[in-house]
C-alpha positions as CSV (number, residue, x, y, z in Angstrom):
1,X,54.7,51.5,11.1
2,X,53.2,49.9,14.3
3,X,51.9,46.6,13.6
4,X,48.2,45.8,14.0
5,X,46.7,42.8,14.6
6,X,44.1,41.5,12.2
7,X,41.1,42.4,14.7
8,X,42.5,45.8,14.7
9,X,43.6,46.0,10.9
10,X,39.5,45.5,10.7
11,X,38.9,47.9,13.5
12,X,40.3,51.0,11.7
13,X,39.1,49.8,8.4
14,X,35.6,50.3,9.8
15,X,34.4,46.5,10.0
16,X,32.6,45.0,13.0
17,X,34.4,42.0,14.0
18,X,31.7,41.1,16.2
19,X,30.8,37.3,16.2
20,X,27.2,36.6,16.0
21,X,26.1,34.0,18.7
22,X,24.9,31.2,17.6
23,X,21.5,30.4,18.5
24,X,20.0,27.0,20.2
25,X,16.6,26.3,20.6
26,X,14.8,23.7,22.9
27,X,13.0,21.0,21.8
28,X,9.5,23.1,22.9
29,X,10.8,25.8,20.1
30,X,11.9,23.3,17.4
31,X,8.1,21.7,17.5
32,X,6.7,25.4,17.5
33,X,9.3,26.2,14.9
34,X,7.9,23.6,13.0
35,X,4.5,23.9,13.8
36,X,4.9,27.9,11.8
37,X,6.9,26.4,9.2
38,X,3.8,24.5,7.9
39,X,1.7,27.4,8.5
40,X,4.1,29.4,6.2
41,X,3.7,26.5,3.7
42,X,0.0,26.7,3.8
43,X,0.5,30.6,2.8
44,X,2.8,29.8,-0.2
45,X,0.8,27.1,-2.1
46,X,-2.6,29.4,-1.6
47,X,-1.3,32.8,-0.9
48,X,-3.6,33.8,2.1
49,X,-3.3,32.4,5.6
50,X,-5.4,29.8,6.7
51,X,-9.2,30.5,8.0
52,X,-11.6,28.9,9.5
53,X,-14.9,27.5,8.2
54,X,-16.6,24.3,7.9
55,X,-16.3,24.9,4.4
56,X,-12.6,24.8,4.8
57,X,-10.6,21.5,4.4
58,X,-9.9,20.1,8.2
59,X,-6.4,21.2,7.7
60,X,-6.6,24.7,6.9
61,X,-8.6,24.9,10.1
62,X,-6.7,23.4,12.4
63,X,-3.9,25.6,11.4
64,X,-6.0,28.3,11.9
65,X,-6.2,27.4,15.3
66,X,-2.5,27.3,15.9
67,X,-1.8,30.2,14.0
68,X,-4.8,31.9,16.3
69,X,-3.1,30.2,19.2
70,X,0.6,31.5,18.5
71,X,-0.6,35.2,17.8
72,X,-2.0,35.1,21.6
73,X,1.4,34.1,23.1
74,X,4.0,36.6,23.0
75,X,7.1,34.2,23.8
76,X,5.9,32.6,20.4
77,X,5.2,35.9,18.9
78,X,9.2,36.6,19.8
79,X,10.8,33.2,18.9
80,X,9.1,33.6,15.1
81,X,9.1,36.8,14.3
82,X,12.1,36.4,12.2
83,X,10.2,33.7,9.7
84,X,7.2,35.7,9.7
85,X,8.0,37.6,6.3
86,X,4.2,37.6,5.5
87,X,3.2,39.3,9.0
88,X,0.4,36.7,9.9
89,X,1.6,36.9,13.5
90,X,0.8,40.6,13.7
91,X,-2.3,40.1,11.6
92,X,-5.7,40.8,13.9
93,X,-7.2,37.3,14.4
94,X,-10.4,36.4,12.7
95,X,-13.6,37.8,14.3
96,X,-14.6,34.1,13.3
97,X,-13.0,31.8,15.8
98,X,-15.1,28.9,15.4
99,X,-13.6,25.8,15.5
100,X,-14.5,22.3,14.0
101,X,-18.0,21.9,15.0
102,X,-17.2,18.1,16.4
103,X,-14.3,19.6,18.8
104,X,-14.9,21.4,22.0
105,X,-11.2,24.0,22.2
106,X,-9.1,21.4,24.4
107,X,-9.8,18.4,21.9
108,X,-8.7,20.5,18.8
109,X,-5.9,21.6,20.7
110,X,-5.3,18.1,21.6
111,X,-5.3,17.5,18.0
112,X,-3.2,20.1,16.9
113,X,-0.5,18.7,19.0
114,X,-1.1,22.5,21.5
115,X,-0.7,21.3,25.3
116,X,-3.2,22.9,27.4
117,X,-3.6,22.5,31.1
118,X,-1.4,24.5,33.1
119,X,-1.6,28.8,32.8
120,X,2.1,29.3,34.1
121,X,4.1,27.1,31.3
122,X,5.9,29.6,29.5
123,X,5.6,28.4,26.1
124,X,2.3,26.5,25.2
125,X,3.5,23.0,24.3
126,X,3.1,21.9,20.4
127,X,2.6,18.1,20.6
128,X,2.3,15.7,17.0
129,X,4.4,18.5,15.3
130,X,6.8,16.6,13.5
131,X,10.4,18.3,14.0
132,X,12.8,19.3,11.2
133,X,14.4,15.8,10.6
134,X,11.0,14.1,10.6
135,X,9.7,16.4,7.6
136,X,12.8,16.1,5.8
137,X,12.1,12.3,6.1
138,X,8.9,12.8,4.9
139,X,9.4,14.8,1.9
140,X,11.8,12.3,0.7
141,X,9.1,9.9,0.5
142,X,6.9,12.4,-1.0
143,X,9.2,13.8,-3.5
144,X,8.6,11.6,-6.3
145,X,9.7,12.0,-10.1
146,X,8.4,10.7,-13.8
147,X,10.2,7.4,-13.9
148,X,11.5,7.8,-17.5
149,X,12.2,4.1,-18.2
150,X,8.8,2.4,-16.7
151,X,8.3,0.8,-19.4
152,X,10.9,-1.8,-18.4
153,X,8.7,-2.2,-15.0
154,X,4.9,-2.0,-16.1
155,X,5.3,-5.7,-16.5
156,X,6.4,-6.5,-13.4
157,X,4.0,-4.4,-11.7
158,X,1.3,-5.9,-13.5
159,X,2.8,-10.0,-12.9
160,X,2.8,-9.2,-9.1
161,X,-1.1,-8.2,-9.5
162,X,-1.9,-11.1,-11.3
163,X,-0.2,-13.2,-8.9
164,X,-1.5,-11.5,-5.7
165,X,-5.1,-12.0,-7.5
166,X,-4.6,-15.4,-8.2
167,X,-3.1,-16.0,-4.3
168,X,0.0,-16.9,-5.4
169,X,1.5,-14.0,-3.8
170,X,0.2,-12.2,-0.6
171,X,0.7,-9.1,1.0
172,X,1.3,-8.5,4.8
173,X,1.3,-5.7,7.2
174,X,4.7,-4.2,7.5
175,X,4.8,-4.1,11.7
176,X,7.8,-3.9,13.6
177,X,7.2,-7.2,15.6
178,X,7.0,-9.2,12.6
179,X,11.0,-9.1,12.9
180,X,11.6,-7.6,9.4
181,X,14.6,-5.0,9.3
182,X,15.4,-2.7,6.9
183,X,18.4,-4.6,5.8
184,X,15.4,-7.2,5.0
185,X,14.8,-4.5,2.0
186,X,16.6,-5.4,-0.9
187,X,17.0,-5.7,-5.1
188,X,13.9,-6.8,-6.5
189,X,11.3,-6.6,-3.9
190,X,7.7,-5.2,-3.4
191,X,5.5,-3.4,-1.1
192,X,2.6,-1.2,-0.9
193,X,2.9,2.4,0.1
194,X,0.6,5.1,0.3
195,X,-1.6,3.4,-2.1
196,X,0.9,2.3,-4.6
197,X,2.7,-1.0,-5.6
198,X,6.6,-0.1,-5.1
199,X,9.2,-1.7,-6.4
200,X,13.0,-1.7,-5.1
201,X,14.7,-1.3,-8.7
202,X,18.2,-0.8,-7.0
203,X,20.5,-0.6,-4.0
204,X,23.3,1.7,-3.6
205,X,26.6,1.6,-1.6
206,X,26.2,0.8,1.7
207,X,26.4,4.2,3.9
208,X,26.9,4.8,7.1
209,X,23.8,6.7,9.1
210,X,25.0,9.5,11.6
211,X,23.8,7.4,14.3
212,X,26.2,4.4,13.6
213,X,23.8,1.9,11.4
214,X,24.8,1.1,7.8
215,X,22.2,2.6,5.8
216,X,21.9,2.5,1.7
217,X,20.6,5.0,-1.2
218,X,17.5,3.0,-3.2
219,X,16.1,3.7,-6.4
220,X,12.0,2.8,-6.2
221,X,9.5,2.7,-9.0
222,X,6.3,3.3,-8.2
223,X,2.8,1.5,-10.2
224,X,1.7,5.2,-10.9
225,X,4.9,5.7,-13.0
226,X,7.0,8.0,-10.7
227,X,10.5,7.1,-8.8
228,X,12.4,8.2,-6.0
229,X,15.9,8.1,-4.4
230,X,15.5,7.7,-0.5
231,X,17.5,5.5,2.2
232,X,16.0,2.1,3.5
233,X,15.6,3.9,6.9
234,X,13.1,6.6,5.2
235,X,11.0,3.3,3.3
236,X,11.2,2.1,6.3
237,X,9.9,4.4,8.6
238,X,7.0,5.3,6.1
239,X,5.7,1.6,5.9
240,X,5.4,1.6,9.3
241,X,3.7,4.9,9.8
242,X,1.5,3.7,6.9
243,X,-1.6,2.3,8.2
244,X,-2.1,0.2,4.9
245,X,1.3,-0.5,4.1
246,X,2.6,-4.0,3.1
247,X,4.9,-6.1,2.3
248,X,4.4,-8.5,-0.9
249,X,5.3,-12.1,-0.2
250,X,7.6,-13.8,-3.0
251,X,5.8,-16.5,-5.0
252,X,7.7,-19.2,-3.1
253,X,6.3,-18.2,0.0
254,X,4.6,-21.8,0.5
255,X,3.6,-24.5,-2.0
256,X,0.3,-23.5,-3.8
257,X,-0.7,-27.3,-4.6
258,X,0.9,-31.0,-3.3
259,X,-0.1,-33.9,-1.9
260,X,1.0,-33.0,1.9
261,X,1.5,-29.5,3.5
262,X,5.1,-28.6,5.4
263,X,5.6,-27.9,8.8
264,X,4.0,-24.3,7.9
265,X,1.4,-24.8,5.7
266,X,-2.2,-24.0,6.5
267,X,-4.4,-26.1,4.6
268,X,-6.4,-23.8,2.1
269,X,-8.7,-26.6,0.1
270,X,-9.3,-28.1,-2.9
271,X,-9.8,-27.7,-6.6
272,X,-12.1,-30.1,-7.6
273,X,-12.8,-31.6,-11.6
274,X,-16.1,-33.1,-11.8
275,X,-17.1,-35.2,-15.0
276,X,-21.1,-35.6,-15.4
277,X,-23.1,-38.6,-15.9
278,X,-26.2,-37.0,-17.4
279,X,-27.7,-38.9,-20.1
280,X,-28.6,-35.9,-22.1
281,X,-27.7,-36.3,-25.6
282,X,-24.8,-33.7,-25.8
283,X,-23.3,-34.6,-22.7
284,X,-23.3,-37.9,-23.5
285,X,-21.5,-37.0,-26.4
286,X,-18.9,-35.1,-25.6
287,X,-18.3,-36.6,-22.1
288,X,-14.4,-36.6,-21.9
289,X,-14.4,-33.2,-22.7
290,X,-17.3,-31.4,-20.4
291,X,-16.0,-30.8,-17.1
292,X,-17.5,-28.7,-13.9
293,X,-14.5,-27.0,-12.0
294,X,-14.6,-25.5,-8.5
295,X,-12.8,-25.0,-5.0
296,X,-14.0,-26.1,-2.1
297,X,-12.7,-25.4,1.4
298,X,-14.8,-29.0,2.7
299,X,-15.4,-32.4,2.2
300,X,-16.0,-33.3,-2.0
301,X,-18.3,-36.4,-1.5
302,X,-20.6,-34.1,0.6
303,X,-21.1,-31.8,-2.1
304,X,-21.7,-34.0,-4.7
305,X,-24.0,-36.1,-2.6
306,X,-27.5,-34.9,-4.0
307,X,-26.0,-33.9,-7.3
308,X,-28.7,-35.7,-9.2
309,X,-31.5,-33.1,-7.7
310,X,-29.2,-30.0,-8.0
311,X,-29.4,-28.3,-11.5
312,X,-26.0,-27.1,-10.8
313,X,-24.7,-30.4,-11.2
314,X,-27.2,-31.0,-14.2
315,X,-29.2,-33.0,-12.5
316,X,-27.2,-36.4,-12.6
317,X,-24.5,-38.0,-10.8
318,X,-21.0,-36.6,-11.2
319,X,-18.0,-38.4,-10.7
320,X,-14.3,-36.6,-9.6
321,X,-11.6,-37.2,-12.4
322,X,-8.8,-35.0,-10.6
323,X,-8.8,-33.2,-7.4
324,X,-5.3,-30.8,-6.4
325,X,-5.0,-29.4,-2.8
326,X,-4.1,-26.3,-1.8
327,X,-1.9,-24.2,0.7
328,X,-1.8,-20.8,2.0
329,X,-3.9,-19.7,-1.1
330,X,-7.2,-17.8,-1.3
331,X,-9.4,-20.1,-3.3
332,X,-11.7,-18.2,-4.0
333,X,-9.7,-15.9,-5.9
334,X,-7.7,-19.2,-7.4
335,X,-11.6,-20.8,-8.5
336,X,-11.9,-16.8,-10.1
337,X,-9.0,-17.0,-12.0
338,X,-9.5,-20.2,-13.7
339,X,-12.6,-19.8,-14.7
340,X,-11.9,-16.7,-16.4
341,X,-8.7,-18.0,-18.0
342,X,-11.1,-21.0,-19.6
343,X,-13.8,-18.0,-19.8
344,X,-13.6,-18.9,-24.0
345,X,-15.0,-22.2,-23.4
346,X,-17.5,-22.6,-20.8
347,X,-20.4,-24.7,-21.5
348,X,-23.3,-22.7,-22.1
349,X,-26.4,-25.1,-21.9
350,X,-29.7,-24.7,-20.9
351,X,-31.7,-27.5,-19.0
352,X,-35.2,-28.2,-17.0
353,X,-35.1,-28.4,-13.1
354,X,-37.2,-30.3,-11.3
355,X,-39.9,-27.2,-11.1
356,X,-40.3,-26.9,-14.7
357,X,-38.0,-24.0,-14.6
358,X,-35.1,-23.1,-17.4
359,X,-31.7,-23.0,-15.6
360,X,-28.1,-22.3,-16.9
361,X,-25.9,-23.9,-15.1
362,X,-22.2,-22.5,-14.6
363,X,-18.8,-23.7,-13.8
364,X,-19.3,-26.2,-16.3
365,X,-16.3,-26.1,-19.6
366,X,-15.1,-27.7,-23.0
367,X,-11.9,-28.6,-22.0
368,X,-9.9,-31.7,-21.6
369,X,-8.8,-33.1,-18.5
370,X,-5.0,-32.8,-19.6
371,X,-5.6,-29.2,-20.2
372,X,-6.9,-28.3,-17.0
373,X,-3.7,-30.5,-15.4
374,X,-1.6,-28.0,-17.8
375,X,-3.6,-25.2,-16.3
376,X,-2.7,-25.9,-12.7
377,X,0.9,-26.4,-12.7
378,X,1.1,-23.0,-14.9
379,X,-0.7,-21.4,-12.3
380,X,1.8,-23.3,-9.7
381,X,4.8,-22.1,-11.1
382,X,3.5,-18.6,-11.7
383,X,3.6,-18.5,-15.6
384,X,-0.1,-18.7,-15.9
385,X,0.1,-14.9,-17.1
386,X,2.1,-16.3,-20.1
387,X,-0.5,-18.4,-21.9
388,X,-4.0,-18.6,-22.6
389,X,-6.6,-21.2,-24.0
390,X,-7.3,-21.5,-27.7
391,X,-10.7,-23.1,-27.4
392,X,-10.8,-23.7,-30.9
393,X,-7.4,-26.2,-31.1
394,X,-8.2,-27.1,-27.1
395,X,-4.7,-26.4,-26.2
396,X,-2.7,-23.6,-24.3
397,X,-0.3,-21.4,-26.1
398,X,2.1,-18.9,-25.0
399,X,1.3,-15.6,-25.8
């Protein structure tokens, strides 16, 4: 028996042995490529192909537009015809081609990413079409999942507010000339993205990227409840793409209150405690214990100066019992949150002014002076959100 060699064992047997050629594409036909894919998307989610209108959503027009575009170019027609298993490239185009009334045809091209300009290119460039690796980027941001345990984070989410509200925390633009790398993205660390507080629950093994860099899996719970599993590169890449993202500053960012700033600081204010001396028979009374609180960014003996004909002051002298500075803090957001932590004991009383007219002053409470110096250094140290005021005992108690 002659001996064959596998080739021709397969030969006689009636089996091609032809080796199909593997296909490359340009850069110009991965974009285009692309550029279809998310006009075969568009037909999946609504099952038709998108039209134009100004009815339509902006999207669903401008692809449209390129799908009207790529059933006019036959090198396009060629290169896609394999994807096309809905036929929109052989469908007859709309007899509506009206485009976005606010776009002459070379600035919606423009914004579709389509190159115009020269006749003789011979494939229309697709520009702003994000390529194959971009989208998969993308999705992994977008693919989110119920976070079955956010229970264990809600509170976390909801400290960070409260201390972002308060100024002890602040959020900054993620840019990438503010010198933070994605190794800079760790354990236990929050940002802002697409809208929503994240939170970096956990770090993986360090992996290494396909272009050399260490890289690492992270698990990140979102304030809306969901999770996802991307790499640092991906959260990366989509705080800087996002317009609004941010980083969250860790509470020890600066000193909220001291007696001098650091070589950082940027002086913010001061919280001011103002004792009146009315002679009014209730506040004469119970003079230890009535107090006006505020913040001021300026100088405290000019605003108290004509105290005794401002009603906000009661009409009478006032004299400072305690004054705390601040640094790098919003105050007014800090004068907010005090005065609706000791919201259960303002001083609701009504007096004349010097027109005859009734007036309620405000900022004015029933609380000792040791309270509001307990007050402070809670919010200080960030436990604020632990306690609250029992008016009745004037006193604060953990909750």
């Amino acid at each position: 028996m002659v001996d064959l060699s596998d080739d021709e064992l397969l030969a006689e047997l009636g089996v091609s042995v032809e080796q199909k050629a593997v296909r490359a594409h340009t850069p110009q036909q991965e974009r285009i490529i692309a550029g279809f894919e998310d006009i075969l998307k568009f037909y999946d989610e609504h099952g038709r192909a998108p039209q134009h209108g100004e009815q339509r959503d902006i999207f669903e027009r401008l692809y449209a537009v390129r799908l009207d575009r790529l059933r006019e170019l036959e090198d396009c027609r060629s290169l896609l015809a394999d994807m096309d298993k809905h036929g929109l490239l052989k469908a007859e185009a709309e007899a509506s081609h009206i485009v976005p009334d606010t776009l002459d045809d070379d600035a919606l091209l423009a914004e579709l990413g389509v190159e115009g300009g020269d006749a003789n290119d011979d494939i229309t460039q697709l520009r702003h079409v994000q390529t194959r690796e971009e989208r998969r980027a993308a999705e992994e941001i977008a693919n989110r999942e119920r976070c079955a345990d956010f229970a264990r984070f809600e509170p976390l989410f909801a400290e960070v507010s409260a201390e972002i509200e308060s100024g002890v925390r602040s959020t900054r633009p993620f840019v990438k000339d503010a010198g933070f790398l994605k190794a800079d993205i760790d354990v236990g660390q929050f940002f802002i993205l697409g809208g929503q507080m994240a939170y970096v629950a956990e770090v993986g093994e360090a992996i290494k990227a396909p272009n050399g860099e260490v890289d690492a899996r992270l698990r990140v719970v979102y304030s809306n409840a969901t999770e996802s599993n991307l790499l640092r590169r991906s959260l990366q890449r989509a705080l800087y793409k996002d317009d609004a993202g941010r980083r969250i500053s860790e509470p020890s960012a600066g000193p909220l209150f001291g007696n001098e700033p650091g070589d950082e600081d940027s002086d913010s204010g001061t919280i001011y405690v103002l004792r009146s001396k009315s002679d009014h028979p209730t506040i004469a009374q119970h003079r230890e214990l009535i107090h006006k609180i505020g913040v001021t960014g300026g100088s405290i003996a000019k605003r108290i100066a004509a105290a005794e004909n401002d009603a906000t002051y009661l009409l009478a002298g006032v004299e400072v019992v305690a004054e705390y500075k601040l640094f790098n803090i919003n105050r007014t957001k800090l004068e907010k949150l005090i005065h609706r932590f000791l919201a259960d004991a303002a001083y609701d009383i009504e007096i004349t002014d010097r027109f005859g007219k009734p007036v309620r002053p405000r900022e004015w409470f029933l609380v000792p002076l040791h309270v509001i110096d307990e007050a402070v250094e809670r919010i200080r140290d960030s436990s604020i959100s632990d306690f609250f005021y029992d008016a009745k005992n004037a006193r604060l108690v953990r909750r």
